[in-house]
Backbone atoms as SQL, in Angstrom:
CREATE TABLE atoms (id INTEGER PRIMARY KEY, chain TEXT, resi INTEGER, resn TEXT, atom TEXT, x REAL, y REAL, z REAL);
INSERT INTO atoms VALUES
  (1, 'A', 1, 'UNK', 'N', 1.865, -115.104, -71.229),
  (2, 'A', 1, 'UNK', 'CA', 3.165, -114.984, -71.844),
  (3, 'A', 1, 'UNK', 'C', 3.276, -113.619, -72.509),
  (4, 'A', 2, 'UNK', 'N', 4.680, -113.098, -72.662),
  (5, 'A', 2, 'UNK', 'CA', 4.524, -111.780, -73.046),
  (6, 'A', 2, 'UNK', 'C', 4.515, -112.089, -74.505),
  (7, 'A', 3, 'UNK', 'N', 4.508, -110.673, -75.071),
  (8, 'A', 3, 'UNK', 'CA', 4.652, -110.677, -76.722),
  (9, 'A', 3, 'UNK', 'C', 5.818, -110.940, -77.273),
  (10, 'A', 4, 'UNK', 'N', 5.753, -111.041, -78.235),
  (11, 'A', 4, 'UNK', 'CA', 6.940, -111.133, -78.981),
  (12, 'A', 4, 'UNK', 'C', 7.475, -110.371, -79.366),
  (13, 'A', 5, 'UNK', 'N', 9.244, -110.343, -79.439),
  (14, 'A', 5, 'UNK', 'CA', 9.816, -109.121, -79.695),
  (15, 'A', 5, 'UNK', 'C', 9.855, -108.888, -81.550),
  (16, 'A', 6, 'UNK', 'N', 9.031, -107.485, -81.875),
  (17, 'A', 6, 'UNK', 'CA', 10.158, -107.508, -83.248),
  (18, 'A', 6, 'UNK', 'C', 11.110, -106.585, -83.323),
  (19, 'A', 7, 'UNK', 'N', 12.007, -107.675, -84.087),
  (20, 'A', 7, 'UNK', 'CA', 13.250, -106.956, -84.240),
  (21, 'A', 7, 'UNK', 'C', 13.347, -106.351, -85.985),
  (22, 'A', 8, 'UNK', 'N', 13.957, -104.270, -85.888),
  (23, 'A', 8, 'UNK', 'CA', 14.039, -104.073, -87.133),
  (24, 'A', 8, 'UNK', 'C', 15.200, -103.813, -87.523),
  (25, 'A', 9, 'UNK', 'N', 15.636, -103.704, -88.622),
  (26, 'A', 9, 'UNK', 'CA', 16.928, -103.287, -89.509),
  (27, 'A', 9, 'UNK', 'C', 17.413, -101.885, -89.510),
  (28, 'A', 10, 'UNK', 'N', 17.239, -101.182, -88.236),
  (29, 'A', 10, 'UNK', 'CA', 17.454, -99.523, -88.326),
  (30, 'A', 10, 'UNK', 'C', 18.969, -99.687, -87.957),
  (31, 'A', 11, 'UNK', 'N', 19.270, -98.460, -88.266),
  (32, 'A', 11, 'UNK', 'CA', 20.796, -97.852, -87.871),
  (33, 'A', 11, 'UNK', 'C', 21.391, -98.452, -86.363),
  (34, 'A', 12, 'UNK', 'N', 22.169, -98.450, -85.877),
  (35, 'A', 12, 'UNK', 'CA', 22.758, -98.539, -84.362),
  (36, 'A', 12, 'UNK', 'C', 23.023, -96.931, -83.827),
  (37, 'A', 13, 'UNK', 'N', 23.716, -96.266, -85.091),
  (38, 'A', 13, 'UNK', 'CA', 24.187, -94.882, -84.277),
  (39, 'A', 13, 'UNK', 'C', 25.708, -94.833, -83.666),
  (40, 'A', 14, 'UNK', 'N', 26.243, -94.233, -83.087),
  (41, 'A', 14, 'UNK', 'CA', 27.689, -94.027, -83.283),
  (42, 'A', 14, 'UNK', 'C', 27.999, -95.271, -82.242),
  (43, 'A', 15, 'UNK', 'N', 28.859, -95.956, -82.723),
  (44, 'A', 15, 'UNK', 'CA', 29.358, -97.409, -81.737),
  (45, 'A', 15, 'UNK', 'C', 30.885, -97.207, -81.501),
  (46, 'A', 16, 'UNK', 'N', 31.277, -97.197, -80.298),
  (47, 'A', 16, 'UNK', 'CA', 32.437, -97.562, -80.412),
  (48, 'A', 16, 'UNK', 'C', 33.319, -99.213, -79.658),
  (49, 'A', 17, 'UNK', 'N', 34.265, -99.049, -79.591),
  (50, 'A', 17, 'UNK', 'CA', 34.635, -100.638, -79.333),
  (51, 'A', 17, 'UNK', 'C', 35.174, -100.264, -77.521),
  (52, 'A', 18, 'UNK', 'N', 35.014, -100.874, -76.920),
  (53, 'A', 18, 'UNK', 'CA', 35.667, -100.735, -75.306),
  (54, 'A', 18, 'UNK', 'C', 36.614, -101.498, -75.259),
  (55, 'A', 19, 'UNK', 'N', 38.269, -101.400, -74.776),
  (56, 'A', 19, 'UNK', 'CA', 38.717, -102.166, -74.512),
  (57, 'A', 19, 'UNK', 'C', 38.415, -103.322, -73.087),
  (58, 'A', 20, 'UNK', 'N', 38.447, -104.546, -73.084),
  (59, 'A', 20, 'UNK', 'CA', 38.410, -105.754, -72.380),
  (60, 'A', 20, 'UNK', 'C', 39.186, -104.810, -71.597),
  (61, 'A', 21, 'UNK', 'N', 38.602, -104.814, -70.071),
  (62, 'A', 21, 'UNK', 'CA', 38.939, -104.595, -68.550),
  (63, 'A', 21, 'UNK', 'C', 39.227, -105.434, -67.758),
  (64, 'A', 22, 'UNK', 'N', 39.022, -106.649, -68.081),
  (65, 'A', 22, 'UNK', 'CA', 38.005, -107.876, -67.155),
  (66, 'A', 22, 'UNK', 'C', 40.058, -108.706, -67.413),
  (67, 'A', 23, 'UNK', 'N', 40.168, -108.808, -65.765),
  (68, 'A', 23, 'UNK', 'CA', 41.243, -109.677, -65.388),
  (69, 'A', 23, 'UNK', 'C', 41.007, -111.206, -66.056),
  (70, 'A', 24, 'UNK', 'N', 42.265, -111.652, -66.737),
  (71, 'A', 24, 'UNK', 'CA', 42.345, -112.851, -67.167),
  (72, 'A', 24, 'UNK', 'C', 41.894, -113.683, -66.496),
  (73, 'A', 25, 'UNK', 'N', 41.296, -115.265, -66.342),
  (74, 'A', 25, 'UNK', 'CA', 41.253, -116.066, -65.735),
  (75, 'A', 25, 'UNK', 'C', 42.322, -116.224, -64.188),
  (76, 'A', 26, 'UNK', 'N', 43.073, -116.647, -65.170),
  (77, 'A', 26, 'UNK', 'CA', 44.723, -117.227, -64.204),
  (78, 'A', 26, 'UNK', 'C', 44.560, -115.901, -63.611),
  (79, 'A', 27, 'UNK', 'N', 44.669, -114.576, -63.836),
  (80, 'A', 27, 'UNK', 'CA', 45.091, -113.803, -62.542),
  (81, 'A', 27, 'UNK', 'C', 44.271, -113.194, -61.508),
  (82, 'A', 28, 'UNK', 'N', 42.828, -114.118, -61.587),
  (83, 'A', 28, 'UNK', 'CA', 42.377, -114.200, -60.121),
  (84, 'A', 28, 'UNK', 'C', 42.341, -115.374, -59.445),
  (85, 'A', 29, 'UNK', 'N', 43.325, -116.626, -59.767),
  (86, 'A', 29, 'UNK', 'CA', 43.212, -117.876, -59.038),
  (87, 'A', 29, 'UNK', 'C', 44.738, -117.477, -58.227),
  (88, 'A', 30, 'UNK', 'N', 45.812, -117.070, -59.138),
  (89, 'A', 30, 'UNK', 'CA', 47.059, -117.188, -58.163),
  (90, 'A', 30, 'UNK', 'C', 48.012, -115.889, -58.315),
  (91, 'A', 31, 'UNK', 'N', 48.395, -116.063, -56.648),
  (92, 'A', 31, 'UNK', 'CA', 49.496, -114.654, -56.893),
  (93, 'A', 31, 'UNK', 'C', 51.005, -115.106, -57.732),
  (94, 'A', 32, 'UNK', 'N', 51.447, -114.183, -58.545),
  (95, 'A', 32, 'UNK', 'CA', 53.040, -114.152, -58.915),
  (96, 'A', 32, 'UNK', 'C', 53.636, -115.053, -57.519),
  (97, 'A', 33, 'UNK', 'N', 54.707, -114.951, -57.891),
  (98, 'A', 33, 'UNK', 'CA', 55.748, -115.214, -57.107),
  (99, 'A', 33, 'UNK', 'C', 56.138, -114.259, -56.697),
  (100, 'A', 34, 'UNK', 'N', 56.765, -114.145, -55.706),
  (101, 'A', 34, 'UNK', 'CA', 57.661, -112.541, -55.004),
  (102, 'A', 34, 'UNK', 'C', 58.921, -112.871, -55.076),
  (103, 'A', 35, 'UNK', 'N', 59.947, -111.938, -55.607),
  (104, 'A', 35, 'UNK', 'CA', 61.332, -111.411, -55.009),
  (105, 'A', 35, 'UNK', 'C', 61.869, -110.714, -54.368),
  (106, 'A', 36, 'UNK', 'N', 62.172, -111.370, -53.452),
  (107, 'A', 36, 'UNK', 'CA', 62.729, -109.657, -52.635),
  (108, 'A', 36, 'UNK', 'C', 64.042, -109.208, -53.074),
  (109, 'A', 37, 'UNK', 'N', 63.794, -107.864, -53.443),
  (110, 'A', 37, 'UNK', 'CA', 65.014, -107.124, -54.077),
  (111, 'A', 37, 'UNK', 'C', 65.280, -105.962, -53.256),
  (112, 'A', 38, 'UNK', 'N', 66.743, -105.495, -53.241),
  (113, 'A', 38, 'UNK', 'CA', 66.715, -104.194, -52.583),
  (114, 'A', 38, 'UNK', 'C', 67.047, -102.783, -53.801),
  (115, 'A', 39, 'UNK', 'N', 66.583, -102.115, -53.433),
  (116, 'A', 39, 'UNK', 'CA', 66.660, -100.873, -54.668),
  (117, 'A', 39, 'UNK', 'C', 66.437, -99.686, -53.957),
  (118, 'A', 40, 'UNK', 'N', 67.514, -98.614, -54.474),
  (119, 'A', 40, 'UNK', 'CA', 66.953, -96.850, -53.649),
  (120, 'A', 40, 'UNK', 'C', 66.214, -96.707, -54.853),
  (121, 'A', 41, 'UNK', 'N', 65.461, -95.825, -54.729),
  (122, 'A', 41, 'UNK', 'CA', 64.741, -95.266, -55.127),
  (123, 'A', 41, 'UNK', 'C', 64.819, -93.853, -54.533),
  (124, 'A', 42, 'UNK', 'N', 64.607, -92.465, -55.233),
  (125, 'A', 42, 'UNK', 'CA', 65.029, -90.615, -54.797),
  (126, 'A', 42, 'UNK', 'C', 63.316, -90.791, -54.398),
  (127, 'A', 43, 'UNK', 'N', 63.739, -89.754, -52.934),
  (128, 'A', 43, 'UNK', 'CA', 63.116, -89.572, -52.072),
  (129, 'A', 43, 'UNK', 'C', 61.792, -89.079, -52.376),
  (130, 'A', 44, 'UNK', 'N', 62.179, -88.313, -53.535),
  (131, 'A', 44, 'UNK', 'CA', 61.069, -87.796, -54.120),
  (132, 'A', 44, 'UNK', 'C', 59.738, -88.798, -54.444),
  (133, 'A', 45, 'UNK', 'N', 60.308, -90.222, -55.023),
  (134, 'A', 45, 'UNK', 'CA', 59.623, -90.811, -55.827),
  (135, 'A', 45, 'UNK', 'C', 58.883, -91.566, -54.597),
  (136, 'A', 46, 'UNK', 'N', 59.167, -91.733, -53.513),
  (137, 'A', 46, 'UNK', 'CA', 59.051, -92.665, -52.545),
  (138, 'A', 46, 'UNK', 'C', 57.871, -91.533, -51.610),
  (139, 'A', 47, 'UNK', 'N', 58.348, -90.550, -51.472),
  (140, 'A', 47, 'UNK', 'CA', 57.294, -89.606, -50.773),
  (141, 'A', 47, 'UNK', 'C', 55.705, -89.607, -52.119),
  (142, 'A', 48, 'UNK', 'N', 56.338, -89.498, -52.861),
  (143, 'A', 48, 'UNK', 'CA', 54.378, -89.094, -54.135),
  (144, 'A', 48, 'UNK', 'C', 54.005, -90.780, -53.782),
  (145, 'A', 49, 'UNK', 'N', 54.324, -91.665, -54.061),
  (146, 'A', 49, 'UNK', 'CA', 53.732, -93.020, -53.691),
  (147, 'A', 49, 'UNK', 'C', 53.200, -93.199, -52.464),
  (148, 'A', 50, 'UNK', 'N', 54.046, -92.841, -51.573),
  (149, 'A', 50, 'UNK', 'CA', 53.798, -92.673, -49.897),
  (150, 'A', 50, 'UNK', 'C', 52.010, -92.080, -49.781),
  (151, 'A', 51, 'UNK', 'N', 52.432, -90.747, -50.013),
  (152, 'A', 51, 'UNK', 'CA', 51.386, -90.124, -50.329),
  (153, 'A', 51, 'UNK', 'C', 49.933, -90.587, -51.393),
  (154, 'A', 52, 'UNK', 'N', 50.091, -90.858, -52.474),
  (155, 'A', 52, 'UNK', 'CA', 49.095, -91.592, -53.253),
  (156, 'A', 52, 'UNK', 'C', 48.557, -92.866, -52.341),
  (157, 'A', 53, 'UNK', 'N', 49.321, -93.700, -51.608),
  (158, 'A', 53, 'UNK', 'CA', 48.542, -94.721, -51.056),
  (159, 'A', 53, 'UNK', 'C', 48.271, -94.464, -50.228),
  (160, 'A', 54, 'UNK', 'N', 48.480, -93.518, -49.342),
  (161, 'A', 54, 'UNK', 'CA', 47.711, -93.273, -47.841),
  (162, 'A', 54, 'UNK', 'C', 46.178, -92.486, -48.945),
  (163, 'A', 55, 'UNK', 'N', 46.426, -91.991, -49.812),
  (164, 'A', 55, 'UNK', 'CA', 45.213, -91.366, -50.358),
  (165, 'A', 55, 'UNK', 'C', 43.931, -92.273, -50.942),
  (166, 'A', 56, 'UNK', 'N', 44.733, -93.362, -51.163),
  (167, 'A', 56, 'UNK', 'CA', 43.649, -94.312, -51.995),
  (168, 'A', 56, 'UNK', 'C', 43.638, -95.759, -50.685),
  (169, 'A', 57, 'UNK', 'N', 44.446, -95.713, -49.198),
  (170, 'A', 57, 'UNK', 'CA', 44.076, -96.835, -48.308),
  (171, 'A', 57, 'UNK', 'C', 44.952, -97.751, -48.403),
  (172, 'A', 58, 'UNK', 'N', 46.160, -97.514, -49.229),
  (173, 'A', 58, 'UNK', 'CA', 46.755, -99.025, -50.318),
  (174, 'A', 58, 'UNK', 'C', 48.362, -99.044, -49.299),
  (175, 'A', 59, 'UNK', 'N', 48.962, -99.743, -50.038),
  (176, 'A', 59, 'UNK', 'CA', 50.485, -100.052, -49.219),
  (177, 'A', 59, 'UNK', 'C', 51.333, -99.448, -50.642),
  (178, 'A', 60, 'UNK', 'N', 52.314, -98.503, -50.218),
  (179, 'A', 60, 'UNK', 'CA', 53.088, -97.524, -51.469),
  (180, 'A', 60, 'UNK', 'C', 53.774, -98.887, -52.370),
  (181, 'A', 61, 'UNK', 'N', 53.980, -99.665, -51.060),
  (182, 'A', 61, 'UNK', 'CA', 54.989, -100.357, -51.724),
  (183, 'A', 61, 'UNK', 'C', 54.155, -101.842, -52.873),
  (184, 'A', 62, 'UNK', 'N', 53.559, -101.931, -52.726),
  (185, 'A', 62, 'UNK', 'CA', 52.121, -102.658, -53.171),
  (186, 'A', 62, 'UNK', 'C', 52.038, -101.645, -55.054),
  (187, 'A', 63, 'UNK', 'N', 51.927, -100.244, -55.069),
  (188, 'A', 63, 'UNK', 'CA', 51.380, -99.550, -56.053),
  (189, 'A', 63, 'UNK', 'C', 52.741, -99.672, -56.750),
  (190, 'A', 64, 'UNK', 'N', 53.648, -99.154, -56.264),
  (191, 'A', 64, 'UNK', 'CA', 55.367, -99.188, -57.130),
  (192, 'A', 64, 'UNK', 'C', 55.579, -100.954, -57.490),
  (193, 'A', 65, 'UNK', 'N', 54.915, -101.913, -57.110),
  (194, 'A', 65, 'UNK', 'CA', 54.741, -103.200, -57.884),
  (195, 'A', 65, 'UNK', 'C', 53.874, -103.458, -58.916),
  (196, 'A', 66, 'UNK', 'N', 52.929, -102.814, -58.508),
  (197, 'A', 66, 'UNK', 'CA', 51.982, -102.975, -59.702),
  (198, 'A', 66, 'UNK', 'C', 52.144, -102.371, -60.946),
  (199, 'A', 67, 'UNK', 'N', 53.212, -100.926, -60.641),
  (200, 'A', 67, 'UNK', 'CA', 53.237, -100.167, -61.941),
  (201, 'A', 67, 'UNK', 'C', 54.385, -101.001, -62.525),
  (202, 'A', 68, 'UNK', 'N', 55.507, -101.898, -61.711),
  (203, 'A', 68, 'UNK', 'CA', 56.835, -102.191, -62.603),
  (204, 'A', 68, 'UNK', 'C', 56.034, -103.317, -63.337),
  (205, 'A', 69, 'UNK', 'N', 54.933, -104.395, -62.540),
  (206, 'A', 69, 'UNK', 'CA', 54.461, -105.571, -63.077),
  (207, 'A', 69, 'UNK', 'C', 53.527, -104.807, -64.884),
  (208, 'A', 70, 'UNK', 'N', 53.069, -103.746, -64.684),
  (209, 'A', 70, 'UNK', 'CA', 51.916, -103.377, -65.465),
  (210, 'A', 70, 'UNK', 'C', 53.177, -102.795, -66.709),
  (211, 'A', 71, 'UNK', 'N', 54.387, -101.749, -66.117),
  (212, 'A', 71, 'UNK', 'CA', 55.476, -101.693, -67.394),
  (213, 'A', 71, 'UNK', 'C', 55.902, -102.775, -67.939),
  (214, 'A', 72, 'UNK', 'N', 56.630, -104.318, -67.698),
  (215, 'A', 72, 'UNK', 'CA', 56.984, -105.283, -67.776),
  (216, 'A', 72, 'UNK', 'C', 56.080, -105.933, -68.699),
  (217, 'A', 73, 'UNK', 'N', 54.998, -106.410, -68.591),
  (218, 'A', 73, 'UNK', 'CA', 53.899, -106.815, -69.398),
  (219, 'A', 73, 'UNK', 'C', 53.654, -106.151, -70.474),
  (220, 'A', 74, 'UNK', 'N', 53.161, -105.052, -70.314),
  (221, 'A', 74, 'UNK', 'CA', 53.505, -103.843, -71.450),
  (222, 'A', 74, 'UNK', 'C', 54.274, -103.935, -72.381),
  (223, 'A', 75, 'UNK', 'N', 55.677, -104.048, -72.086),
  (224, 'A', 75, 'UNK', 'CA', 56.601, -103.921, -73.245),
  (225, 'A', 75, 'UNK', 'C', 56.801, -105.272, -73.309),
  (226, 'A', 76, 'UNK', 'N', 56.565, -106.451, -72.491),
  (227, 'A', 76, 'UNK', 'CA', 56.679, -107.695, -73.333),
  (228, 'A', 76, 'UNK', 'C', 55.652, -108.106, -74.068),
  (229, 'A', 77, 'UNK', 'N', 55.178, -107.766, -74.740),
  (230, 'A', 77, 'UNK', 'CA', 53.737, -107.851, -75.531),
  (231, 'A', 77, 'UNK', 'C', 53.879, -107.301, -76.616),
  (232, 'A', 78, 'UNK', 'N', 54.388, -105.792, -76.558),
  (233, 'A', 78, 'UNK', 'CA', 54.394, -105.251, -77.634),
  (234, 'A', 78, 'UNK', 'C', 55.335, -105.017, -78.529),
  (235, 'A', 79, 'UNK', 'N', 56.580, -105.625, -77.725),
  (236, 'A', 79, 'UNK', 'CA', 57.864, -105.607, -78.508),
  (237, 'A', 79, 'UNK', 'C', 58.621, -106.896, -78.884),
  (238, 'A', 80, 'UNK', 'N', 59.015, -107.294, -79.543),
  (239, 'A', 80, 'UNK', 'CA', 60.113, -108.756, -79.580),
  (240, 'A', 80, 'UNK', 'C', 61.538, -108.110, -79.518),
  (241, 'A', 81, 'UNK', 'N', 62.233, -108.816, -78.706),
  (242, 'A', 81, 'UNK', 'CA', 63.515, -108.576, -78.109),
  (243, 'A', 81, 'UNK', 'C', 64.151, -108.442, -78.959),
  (244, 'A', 82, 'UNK', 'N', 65.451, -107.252, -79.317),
  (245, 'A', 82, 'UNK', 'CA', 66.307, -107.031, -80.191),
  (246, 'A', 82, 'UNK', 'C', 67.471, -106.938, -79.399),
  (247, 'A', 83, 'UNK', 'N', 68.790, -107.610, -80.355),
  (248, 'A', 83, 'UNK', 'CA', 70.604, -107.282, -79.741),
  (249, 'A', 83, 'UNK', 'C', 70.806, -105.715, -79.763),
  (250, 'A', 84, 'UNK', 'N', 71.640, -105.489, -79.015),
  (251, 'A', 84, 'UNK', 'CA', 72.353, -104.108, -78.993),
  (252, 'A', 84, 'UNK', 'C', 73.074, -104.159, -80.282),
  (253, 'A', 85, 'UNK', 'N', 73.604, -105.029, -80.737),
  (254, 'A', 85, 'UNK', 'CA', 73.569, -105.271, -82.415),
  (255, 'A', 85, 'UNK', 'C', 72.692, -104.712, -83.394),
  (256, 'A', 86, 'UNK', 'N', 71.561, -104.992, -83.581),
  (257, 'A', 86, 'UNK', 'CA', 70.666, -104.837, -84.124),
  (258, 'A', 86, 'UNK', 'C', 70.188, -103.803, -83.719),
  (259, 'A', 87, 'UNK', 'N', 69.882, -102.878, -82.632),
  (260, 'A', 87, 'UNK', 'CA', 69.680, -101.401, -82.482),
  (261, 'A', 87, 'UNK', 'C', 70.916, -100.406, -82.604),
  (262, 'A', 88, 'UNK', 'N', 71.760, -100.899, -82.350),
  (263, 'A', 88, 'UNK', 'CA', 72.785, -100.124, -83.468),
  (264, 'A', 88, 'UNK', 'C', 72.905, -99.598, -84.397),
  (265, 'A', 89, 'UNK', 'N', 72.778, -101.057, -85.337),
  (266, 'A', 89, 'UNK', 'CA', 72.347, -100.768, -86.441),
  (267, 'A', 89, 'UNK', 'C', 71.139, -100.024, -86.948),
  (268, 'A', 90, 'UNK', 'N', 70.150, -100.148, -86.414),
  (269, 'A', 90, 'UNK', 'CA', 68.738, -99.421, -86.569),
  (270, 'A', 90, 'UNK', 'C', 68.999, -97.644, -86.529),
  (271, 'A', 91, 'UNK', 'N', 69.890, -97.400, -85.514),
  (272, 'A', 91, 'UNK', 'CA', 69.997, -96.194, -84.589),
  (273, 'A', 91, 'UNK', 'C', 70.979, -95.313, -85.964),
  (274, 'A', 92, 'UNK', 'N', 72.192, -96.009, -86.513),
  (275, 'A', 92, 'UNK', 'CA', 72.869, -95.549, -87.589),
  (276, 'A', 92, 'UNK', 'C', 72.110, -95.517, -88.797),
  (277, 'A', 93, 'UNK', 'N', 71.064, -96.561, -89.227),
  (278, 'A', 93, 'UNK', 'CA', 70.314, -96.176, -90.370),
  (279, 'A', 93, 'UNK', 'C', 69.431, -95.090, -90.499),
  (280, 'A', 94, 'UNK', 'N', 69.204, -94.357, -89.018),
  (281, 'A', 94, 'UNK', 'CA', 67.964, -93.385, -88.879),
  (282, 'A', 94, 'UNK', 'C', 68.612, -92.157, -89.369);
């Protein structure tokens, strides 16, 4: 059997915190739901995506979902919904 560990009371040294990477449970058992929507989008924006996914193997249209799903989440998390009332008002008190 090996030895035993001892453990001492020294410093750690500079620590920092990592944010959690690691996909929720639920979003590796099931996909969203899909809508199909129609939307232009400037040519511009449609060619750099085009381009980025032939660069990384992916489908453009696949990456321009993930970024609206990843904005969407984003600001529903970090904001609670306000009236155009109430930012009005906010906007005149500033």
């Amino acid at each position: 059997m090996s030895e035993k560990i001892k453990y001492t009371d020294e410093p750690l040294g500079d620590l920092r915190v990592v944010p959690d990477f690691l996909p929720r449970p639920e979003e590796l058992v099931f996909r969203d739901e899909g809508v199909k929507v129609t939307i232009a989008l400037s040519k511009r924006s449609v060619e750099f995506f085009k381009g980025e996914a032939q660069k990384h193997h992916t489908q453009y249209q696949r990456m321009i979902r993930r970024l609206l799903d990843a904005y969407a989440e984003h600001h529903s998390r970090s904001r609670t919904p306000r009236s155009t009332r109430t930012r009005s008002k906010l906007a005149r008190a500033s």
